[in-house]
C-alpha positions in Angstrom: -48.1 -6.6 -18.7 -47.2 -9.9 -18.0 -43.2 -9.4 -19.5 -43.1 -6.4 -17.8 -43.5 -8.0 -14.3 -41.3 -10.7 -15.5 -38.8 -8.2 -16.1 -39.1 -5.6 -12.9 -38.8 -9.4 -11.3 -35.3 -9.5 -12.7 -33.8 -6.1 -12.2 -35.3 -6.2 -8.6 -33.3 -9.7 -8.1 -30.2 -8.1 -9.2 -30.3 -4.9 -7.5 -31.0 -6.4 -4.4 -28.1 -9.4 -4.3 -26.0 -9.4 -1.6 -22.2 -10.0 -1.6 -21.9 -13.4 0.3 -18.8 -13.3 2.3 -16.5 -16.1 2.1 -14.8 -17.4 5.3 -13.7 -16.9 7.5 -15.4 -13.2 7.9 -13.4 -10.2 7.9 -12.4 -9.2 11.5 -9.8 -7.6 13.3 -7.9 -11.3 13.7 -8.7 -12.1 10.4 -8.6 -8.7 8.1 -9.1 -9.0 3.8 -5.6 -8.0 2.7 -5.2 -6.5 -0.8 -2.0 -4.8 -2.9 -2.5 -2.4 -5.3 0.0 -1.0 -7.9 0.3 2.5 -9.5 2.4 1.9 -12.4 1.1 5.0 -14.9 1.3 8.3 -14.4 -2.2 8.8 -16.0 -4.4 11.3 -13.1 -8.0 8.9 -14.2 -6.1 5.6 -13.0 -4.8 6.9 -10.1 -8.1 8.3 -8.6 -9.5 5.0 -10.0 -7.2 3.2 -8.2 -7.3 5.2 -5.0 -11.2 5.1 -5.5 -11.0 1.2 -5.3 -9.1 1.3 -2.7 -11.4 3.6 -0.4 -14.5 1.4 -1.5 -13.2 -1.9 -0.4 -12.6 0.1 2.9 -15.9 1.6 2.9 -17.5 -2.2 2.4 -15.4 -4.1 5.3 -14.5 -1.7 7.5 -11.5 0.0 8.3 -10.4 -2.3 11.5 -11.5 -5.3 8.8 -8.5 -4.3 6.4 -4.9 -3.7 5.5 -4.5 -2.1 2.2 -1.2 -1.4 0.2 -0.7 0.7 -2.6 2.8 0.1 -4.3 4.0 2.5 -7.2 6.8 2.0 -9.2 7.6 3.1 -12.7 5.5 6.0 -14.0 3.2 6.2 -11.2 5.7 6.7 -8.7 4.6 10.1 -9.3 1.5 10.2 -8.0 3.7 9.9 -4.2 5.6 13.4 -5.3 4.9 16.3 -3.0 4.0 18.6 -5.4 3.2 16.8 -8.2 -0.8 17.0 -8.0 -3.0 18.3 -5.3 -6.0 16.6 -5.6 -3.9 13.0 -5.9 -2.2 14.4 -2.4 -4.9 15.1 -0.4 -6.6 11.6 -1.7 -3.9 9.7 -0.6 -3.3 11.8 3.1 -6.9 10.7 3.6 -6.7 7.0 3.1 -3.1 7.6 5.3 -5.9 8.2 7.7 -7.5 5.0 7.5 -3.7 3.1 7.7 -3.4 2.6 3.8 0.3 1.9 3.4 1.7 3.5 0.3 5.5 2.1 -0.9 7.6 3.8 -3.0 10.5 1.8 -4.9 13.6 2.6 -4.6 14.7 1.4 -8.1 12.2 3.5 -9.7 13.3 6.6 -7.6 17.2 5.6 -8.6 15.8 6.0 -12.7 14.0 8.5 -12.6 16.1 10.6 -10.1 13.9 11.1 -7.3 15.3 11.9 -4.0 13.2 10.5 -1.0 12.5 13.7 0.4 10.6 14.8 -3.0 8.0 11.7 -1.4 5.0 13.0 0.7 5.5 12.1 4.4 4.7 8.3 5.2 5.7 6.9 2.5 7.9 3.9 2.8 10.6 3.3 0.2 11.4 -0.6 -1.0 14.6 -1.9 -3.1 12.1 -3.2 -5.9 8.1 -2.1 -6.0 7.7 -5.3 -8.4 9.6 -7.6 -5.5 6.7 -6.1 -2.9 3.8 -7.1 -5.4 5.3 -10.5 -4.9 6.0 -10.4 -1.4 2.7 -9.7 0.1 0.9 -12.1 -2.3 3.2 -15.1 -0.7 1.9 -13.5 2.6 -1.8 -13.7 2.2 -2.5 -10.5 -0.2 -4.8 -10.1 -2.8 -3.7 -8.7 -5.9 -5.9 -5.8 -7.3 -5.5 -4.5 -10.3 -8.7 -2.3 -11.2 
């Protein structure tokens, strides 16, 4: 009886641990900034990705964050028009929440992608790879989930 207690002790510490947040807190002035990239064109990553990318909204708020998704290579296609439904409609709805998605241009000159085959929103950089390093030197975390 007495290792049982012990144990329901130990799941209940870990179940009910809170995040500590650093500082300073997330706000409006001072928002958590993260960059993800879509380099695959595999459809479990992707919603994975976007998935990540909706729960760290979810857990600081919306006016608490700035979130940018970059795709280059492969995963490029996950910003088509028609390429996948589902993908579409999951990235229009974190458009809604001021997600920035970037497509790059290099990637688009390879693989022959036109910038109107992009959904609507979607801003086009020379290199994705060159963003990735750009908004780490400016205060964004790297996420690669």
């Amino acid at each position: 009886m007495k290792k049982i207690l012990i144990l329901l002790f130990i799941i209940y510490s870990f179940v009910s641990a809170e995040t500590e947040l650093a500082e300073p807190k997330p706000s409006m002035e001072n928002p958590r900034k993260f960059v993800f990239p879509i380099t695959k064109w595999d459809r479990d990553e992707i919603h994975h990705i976007l998935g990540a990318a909706n729960n760290v909204i979810k857990f600081y708020g919306v006016d608490n964050t700035e979130v940018v998704i970059v795709a280059y290579s492969q995963g490029i296609k996950a910003l088509l028009k028609h390429r996948d439904s589902k993908i579409r409609k999951r990235i229009e709805a974190l458009m809604t929440y001021d997600v920035e998605f970037i497509a790059c241009h290099n990637t688009m000159d390879t693989l022959k992608i036109k910038e109107n085959q992009l959904m609507d929103n979607v801003e086009v950089v020379t290199a994705g790879i060159v963003e990735l390093i750009e908004r780490q030197l400016r205060g964004y975390i790297y996420i690669r989930p």
